[in-house]
ZADREN-556418 format. One record per residue (C-alpha): residue in three letters; x, y, z. Coordinates in steps of 0.001 Angstrom, whole numbers, padded with zeros to 6 digits, always signed. Example, Ala and Ser with C-alpha at 12.3 -4.5 7.8 and 13.67 -1.06 7.14 Angstrom:
ZADREN-556418
Ala+012300-004500+007800;Ser+013670-001060+007140;
//
This chain:
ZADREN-556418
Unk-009267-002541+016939;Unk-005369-003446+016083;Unk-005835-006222+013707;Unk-003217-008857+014453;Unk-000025-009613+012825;Unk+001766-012903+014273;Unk+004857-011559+012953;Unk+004694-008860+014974;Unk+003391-011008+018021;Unk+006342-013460+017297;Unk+009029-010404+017600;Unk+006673-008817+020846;Unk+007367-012031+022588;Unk+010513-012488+022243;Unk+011585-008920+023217;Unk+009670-009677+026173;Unk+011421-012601+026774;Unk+015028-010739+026961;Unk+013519-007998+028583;Unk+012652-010494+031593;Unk+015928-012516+031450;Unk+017742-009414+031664;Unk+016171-008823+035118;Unk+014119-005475+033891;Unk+010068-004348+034212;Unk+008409-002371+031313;Unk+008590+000926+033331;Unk+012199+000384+033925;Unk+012694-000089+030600;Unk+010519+003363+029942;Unk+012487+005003+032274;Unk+015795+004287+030836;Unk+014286+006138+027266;Unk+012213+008064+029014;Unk+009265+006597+027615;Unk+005567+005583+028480;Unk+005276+002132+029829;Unk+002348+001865+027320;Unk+004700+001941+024466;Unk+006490-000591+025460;Unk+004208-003221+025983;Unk+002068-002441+022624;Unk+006058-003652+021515;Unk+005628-006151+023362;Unk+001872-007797+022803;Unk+002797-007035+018866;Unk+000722-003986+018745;Unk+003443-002367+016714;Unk+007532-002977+016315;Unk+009786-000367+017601;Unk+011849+001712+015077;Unk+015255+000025+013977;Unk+017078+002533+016341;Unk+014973+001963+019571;Unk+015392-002332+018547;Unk+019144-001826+018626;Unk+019216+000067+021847;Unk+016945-002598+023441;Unk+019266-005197+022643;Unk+022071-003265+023826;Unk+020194-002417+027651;Unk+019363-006091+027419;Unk+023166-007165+026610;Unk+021945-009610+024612;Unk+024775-012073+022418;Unk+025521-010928+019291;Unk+024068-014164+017451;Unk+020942-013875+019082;Unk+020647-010320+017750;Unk+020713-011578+014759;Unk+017481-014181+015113;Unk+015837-010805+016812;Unk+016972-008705+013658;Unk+015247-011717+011171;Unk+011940-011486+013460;Unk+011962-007497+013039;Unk+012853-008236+008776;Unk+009516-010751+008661;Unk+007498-007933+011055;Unk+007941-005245+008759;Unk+008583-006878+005492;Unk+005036-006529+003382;Unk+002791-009625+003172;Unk+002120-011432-000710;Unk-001412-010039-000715;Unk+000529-006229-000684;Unk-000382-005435-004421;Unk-003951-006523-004326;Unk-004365-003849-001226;Unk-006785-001647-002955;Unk-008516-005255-003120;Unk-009059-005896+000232;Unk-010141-004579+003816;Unk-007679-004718+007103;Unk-010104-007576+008111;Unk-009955-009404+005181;Unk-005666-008522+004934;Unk-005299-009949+008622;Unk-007234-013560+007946;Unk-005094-013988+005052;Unk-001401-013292+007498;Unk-002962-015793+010169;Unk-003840-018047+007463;Unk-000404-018156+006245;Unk+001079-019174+010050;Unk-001877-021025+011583;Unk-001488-023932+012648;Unk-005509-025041+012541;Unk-008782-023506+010489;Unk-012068-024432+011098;Unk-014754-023024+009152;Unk-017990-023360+008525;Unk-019871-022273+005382;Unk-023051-022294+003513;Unk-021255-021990+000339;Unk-017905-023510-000656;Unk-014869-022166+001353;Unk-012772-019900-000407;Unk-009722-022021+000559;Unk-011082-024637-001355;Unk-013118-023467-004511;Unk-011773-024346-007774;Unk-010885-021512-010253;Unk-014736-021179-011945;Unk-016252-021813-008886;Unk-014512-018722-007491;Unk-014879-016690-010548;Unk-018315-016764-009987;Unk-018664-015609-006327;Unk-016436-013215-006941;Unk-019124-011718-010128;Unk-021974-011956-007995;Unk-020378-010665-004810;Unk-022196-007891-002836;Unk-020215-004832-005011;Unk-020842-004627-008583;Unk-017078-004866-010250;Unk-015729-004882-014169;Unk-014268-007752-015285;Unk-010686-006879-014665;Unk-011591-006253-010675;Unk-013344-009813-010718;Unk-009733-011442-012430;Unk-007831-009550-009452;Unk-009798-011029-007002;Unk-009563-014224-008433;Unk-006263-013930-008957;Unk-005880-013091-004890;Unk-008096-016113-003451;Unk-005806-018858-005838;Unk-002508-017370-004020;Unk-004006-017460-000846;Unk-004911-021360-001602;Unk-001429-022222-002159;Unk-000911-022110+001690;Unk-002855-025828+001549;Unk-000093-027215-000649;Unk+002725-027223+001494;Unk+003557-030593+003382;Unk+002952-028500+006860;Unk-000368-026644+006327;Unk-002668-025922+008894;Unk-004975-028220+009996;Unk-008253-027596+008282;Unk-011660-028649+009399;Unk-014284-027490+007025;Unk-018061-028075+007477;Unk-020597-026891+004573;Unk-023698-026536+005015;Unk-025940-029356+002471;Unk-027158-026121+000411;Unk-023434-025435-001099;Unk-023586-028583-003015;Unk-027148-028066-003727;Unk-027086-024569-004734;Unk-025852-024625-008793;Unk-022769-021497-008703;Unk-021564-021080-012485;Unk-023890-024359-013800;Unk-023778-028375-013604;Unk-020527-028323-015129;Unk-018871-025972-012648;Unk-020621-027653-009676;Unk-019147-031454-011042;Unk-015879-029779-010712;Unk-016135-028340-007827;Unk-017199-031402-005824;Unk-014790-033821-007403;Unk-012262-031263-006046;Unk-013503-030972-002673;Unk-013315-035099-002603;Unk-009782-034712-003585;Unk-008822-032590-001219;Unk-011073-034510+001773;Unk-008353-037559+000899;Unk-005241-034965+001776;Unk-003280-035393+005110;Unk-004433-032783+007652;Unk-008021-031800+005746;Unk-011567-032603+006910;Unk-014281-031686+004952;Unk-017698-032531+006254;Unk-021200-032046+005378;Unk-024386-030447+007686;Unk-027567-032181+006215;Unk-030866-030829+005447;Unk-032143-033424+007585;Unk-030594-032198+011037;Unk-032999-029066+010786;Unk-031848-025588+012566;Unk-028196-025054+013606;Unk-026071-022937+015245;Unk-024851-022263+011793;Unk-027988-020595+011050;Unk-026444-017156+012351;Unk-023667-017730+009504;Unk-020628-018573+008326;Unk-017513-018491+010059;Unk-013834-018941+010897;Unk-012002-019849+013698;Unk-008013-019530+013664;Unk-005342-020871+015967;Unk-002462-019372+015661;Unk+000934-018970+018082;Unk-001426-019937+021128;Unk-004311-017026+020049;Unk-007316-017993+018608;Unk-009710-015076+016678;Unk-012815-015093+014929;Unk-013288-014114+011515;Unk-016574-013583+009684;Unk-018008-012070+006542;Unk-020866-009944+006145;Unk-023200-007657+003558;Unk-021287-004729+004793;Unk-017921-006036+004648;Unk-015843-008750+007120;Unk-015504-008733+011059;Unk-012115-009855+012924;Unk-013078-010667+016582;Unk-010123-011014+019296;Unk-012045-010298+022311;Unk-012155-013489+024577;Unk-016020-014032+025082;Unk-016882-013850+021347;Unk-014323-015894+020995;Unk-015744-018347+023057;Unk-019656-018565+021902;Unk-017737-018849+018313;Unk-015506-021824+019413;Unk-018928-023606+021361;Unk-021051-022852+018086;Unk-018261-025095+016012;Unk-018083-027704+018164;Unk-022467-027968+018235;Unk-022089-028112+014449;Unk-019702-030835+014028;Unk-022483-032878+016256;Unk-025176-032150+013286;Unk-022362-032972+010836;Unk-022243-036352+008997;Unk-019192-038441+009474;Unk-016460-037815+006798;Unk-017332-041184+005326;Unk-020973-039875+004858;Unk-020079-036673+003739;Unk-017910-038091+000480;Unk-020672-040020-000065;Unk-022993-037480-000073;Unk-020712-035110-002350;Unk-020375-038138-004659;Unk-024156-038266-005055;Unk-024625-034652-005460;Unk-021312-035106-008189;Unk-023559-038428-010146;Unk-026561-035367-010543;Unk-024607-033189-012316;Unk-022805-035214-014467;
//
């Protein structure tokens, strides 16, 4: 599967774009540089960015104005500069790599969890998952990892993040990760961060009985008009594209926010868990 890069996508597009104001069909195009079709539209979809050379000569065949080249030459910098996460790459899986590039240019998560989100666990919280993960890893391996899922948080503290809709299950603040102390900490953040423009945190109660939820966690993410699926396993983490899983995913969410409590029930119900472990 080609794991999506929406700065690729973004560049794709708009080389279709000229390619169709200039009047011109992929084969054309092929034919001029004697080419496959096929390699032009995996250019196109975002499946991969042409060399430097071949961009230059598209622009030329497409006689496109010199100061538009320029916003085409910025989309080809951002498609093949390396992403933050680049030196923590014997961290992580292409899976794992491409939710953190959507994450970064989504504009809406929704996620649903039987433990805290990684997005929003606090520092011991996450220390802690990472120790007891499915790999046994030293200590320094557990510090990188750490170190990787509080960078990746900092895409929730600009003034345009994506929308985020996050529903936990009732067992992840029931379940004690790293003791009381840890857990007071970790709920008093995930209040904070409830009050924050653009962030909705609710709670799936005990009470409500089975879910769809009870297949397991995961993440839906809208980004430049595609959504995807991501979810984490045992064995490692699963990136789904095609449109039918997409879809069961996407009807699955919307089931659970109708067992969810309302976001004025679920701070109160974090606040009560909170009072316990004080």
């Amino acid at each position: 599967m080609a794991y999506l890069n929406i700065r690729r996508v973004r560049l794709g597009r708009k080389l279709a774009k000229l390619r169709k104001h200039a009047g011109l069909s992929q084969v054309q195009v092929a034919e001029k540089f004697n080419g496959n079709q096929t390699t032009f539209a995996r250019y196109e979809r975002g499946e991969r960015a042409p060399q430097r050379t071949m961009l230059r000569q598209l622009l030329e065949l497409y006689d496109v104005p010199e100061e538009e080249r320029e916003e085409v030459m910025t989309l080809y910098r951002l498609a093949e500069r390396p992403s933050w996460w680049y030196p923590y790459r014997d961290l992580i899986r292409p899976e794992y790599a491409a939710l953190i590039d959507l994450e970064s240019d989504a504009s809406e998560i929704r996620t649903y969890e039987s433990l805290v989100p990684g997005l929003l666990q606090t520092p011991d919280y996450a220390r802690q998952i990472c120790q007891h993960g499915p790999q046994e890893i030293d200590s320094a391996e557990v510090e990188r990892r750490l170190e990787l899922r509080l960078v990746r948080q900092e895409i929730l503290s600009s003034p345009d993040h994506p929308r985020l809709v996050a529903l936990m299950d009732e067992g992840a603040l029931r379940r004690v990760v790293g003791g009381p102390k840890v857990m007071r900490e970790q709920i008093a953040h995930l209040m904070r961060v409830a009050e924050q423009a653009r962030t909705t945190i609710q709670i799936v109660p005990y009470t409500v009985g089975a879910t769809p939820g009870a297949s397991g966690s995961f993440t839906l993410i809208d980004c430049e008009g595609t959504r995807v699926v991501y979810t984490d396993t045992i064995v490692g983490e699963m990136y789904l594209e095609n449109r039918p899983e997409v879809k069961i995913a996407s009807q699955a969410f919307e089931r659970l926010l109708g067992f969810a409590l309302s976001t004025n029930d679920s701070a109160a119900l974090m606040r009560q868990y909170m009072e316990e472990y004080a």
